[in-house]
N, C-alpha and C positions, 0 to 999 in steps of 0.2 A: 625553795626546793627542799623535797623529804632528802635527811641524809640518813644511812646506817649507821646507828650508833652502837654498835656494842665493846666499847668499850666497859672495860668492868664488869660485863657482864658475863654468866659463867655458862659455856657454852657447853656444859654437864647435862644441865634441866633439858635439852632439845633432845640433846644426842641419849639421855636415861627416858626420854617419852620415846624417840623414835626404837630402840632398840626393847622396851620394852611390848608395844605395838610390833614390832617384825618379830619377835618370841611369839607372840601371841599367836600371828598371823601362819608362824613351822608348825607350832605345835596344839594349835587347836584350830582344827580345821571345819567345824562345824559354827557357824557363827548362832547358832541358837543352841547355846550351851550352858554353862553353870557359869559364864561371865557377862554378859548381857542383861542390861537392864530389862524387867519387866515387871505388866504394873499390879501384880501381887508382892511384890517386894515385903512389904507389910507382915502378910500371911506366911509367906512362905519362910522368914528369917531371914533370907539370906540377903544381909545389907551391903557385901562385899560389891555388888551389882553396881550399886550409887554409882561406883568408883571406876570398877574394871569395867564397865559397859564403854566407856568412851575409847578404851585401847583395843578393843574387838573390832573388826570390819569384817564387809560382807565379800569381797573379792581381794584380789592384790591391785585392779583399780582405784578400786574405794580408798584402800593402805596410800596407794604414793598419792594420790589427789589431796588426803588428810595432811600426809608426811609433806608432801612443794608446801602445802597453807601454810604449816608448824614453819619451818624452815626460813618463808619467807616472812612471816611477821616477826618472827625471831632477828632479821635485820633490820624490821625497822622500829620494834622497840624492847628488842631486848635487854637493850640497856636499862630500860625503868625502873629493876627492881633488882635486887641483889637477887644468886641461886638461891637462899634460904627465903626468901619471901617469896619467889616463885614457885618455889613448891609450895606454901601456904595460898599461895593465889589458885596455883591447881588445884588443890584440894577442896579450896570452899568452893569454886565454880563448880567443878564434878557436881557436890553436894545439890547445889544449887539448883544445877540442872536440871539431872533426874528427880531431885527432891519439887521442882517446878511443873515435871512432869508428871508427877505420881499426885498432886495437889491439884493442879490446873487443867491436865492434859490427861484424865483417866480414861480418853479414847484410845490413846497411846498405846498398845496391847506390850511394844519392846522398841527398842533404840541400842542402838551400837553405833559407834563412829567418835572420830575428833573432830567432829565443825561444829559441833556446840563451845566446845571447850577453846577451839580456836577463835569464835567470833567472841569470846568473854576474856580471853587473854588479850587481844587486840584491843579491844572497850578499854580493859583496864589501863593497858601502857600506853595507847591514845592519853585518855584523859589525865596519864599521869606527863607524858612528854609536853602535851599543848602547856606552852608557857605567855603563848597571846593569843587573844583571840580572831587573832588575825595570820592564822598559819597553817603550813600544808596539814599539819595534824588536823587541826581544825576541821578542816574541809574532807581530809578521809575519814575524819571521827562521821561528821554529818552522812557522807554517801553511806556508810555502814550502817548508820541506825535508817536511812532510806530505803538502803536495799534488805532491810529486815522490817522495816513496815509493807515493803510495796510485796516481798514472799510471803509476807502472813494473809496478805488480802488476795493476790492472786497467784501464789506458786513462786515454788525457784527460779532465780532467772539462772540459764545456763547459756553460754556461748554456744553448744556442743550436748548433745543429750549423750554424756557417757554411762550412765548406769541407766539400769531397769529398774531400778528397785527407787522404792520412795522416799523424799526427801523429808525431815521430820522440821520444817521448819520453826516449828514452838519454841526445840532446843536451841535453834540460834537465837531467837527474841529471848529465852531465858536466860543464853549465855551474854549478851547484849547488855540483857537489863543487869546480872548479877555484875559482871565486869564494870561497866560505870559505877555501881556504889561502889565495889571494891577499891576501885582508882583513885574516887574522891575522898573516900575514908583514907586511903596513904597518901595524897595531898595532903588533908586536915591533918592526919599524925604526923605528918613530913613540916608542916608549918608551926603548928606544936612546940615541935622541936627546936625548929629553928629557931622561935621564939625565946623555947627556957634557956636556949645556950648560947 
């Protein structure tokens, strides 16, 4: 059975994503605005986008649907990583992300939202929590890279159609792919470690 670990871990990184997203959400009410990723990024300068696109959403739907994800993968692995490497983890997924979109996905025209950034945090504390391969991580690590191969070939699956607006599902497969190398690279320097000491 998955338990919640968060022990150790600094319950700062959720509560400084959520509060920075609900800022977002009072005072810029246009979600196509000078925060949102879009894929002149390049041309335009303005590389702040990479980063703040993920904390913009398109309703106060969109906001708590992102915020339950954050929240709840945050119980089941927010233990994996100390607050100062979690912010290093958010930071290169963001990059990742849109930098996956702007590279791979130039049909992309913009992106706003956390379920990229959500299914790459997940990837990573997955792969950093599975300590056998025979464990419930395991087996949600697996359904998450399925349900991100089976959205890329045929659409999101949703219980529920709550939004109108469309789902970028690329940013999860980027956020997917970037979070698994991210996890296994802090295995490898987690065992590194262990090693010289």
């Amino acid at each position: 059975m998955i338990k919640a670990d968060i022990r150790g871990s600094s319950l700062w990184v959720p509560a400084t994503m959520s509060c920075i997203a609900l800022m977002v959400a009072v005072f810029v009410t246009d979600p196509d605005s000078y925060l949102q990723y879009q894929s002149d990024v390049d041309r335009s300068g303005e590389s702040w986008r990479l980063i703040t696109a993920h904390f913009v959403h398109l309703d106060w739907l969109h906001l708590l649907l992102n915020l339950s994800g954050l929240w709840l993968l945050w119980l089941l692995v927010g233990g994996t990583f100390s607050g100062d490497q979690w912010v290093l983890v958010v930071v290169l997924l963001s990059l990742s992300i849109t930098g996956g979109l702007w590279v791979f996905s130039p049909e992309v025209g913009w992106y706003v939202g956390l379920s990229g950034l959500l299914y790459g945090m997940l990837a990573a504390g997955l792969v950093v929590a599975i300590k056998a391969l025979r464990s419930s991580f395991t087996l949600v690590f697996i359904l998450v890279l399925l349900k991100a191969v089976y959205d890329s070939f045929y659409g999101p699956v949703s219980l529920v159609d709550v939004t109108a607006h469309q789902v970028i599902t690329d940013a999860h497969v980027y956020g997917i792919v970037s979070g698994t190398v991210i996890g296994a690279t802090g295995r490898l320097l987690a065992g590194r470690q262990d090693q010289s000491g």
